[in-house]
C-alpha positions as CSV (number, residue, x, y, z in Angstrom):
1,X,38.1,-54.2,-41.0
2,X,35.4,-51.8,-43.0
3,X,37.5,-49.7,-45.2
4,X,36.4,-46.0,-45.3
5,X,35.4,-44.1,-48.3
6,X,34.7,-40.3,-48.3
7,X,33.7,-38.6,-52.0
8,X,35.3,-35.1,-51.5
9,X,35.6,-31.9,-53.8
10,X,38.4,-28.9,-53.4
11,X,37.9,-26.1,-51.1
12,X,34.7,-27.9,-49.5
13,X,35.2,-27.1,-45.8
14,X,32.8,-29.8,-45.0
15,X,35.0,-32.1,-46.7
16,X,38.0,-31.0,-45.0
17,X,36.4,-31.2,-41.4
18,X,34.9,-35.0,-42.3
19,X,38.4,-35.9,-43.3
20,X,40.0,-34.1,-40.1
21,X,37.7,-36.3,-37.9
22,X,38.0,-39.4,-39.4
23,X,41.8,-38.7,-38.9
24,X,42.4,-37.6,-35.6
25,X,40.3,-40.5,-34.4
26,X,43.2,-42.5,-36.9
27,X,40.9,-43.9,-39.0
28,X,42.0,-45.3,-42.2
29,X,39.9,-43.7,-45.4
30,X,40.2,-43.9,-49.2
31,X,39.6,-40.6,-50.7
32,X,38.0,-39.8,-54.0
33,X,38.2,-36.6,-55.3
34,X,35.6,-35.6,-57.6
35,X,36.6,-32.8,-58.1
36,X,36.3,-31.9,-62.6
37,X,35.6,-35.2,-62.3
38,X,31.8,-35.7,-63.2
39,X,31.6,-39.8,-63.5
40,X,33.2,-39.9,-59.5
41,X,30.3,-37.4,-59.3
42,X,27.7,-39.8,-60.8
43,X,29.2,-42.5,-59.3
44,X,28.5,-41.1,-55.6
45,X,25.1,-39.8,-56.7
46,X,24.7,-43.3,-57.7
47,X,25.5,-44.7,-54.6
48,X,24.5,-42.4,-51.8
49,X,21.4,-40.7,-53.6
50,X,22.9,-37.6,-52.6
51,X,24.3,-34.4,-54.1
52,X,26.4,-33.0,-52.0
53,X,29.8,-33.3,-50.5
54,X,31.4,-34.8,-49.1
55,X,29.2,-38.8,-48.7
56,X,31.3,-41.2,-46.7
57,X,31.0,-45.6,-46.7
58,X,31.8,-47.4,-44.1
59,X,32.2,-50.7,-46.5
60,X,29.0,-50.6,-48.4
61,X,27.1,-48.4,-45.4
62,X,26.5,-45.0,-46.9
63,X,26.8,-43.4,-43.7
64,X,26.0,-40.0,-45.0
65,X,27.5,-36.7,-45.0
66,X,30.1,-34.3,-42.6
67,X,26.9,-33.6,-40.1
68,X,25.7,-37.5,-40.2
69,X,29.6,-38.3,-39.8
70,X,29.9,-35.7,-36.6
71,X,26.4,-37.0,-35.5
72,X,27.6,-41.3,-35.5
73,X,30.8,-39.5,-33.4
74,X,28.7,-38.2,-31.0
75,X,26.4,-40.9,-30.7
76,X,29.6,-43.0,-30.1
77,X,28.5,-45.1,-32.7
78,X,31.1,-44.4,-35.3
79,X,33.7,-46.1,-33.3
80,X,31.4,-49.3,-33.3
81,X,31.6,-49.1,-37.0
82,X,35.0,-49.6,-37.1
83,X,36.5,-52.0,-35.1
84,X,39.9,-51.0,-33.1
């Protein structure tokens, strides 16, 4: 199974609503807080080419942000993702 990765900073409400998701739907994620933590915060600029929180991997898939996370749900892709 793809593990889940989500870079996440305190009192980010995007953060907290991508995690809340990927939860009730009881999916399994590692999170990294960057939070005063500016090499996490280099290391997921580095990887999804993106500044802003909260960018979640499926495995190696940068899958994007809260929105692109609420749009793969939608799209029922995001359960296709990660198998049951």
């Amino acid at each position: 199974m793809p593990n889940v990765t989500i870079y996440t900073r305190q009192a980010c409400g995007y953060c907290s609503a991508a995690k809340r998701l990927l939860q009730q739907k009881r999916i399994d994620f590692v999170e990294i807080d960057a939070t005063g933590a500016p090499e996490k915060r280099r290391e997921m600029i580095q990887r999804s080419g993106r500044m802003t929180f909260p960018q979640i991997f499926v495995g190696d898939r940068h899958v994007g942000g809260c929105d692109d996370l609420f749009a793969l749900d939608r799209r029922g892709e995001l359960d296709a993702l990660i198998p049951a």
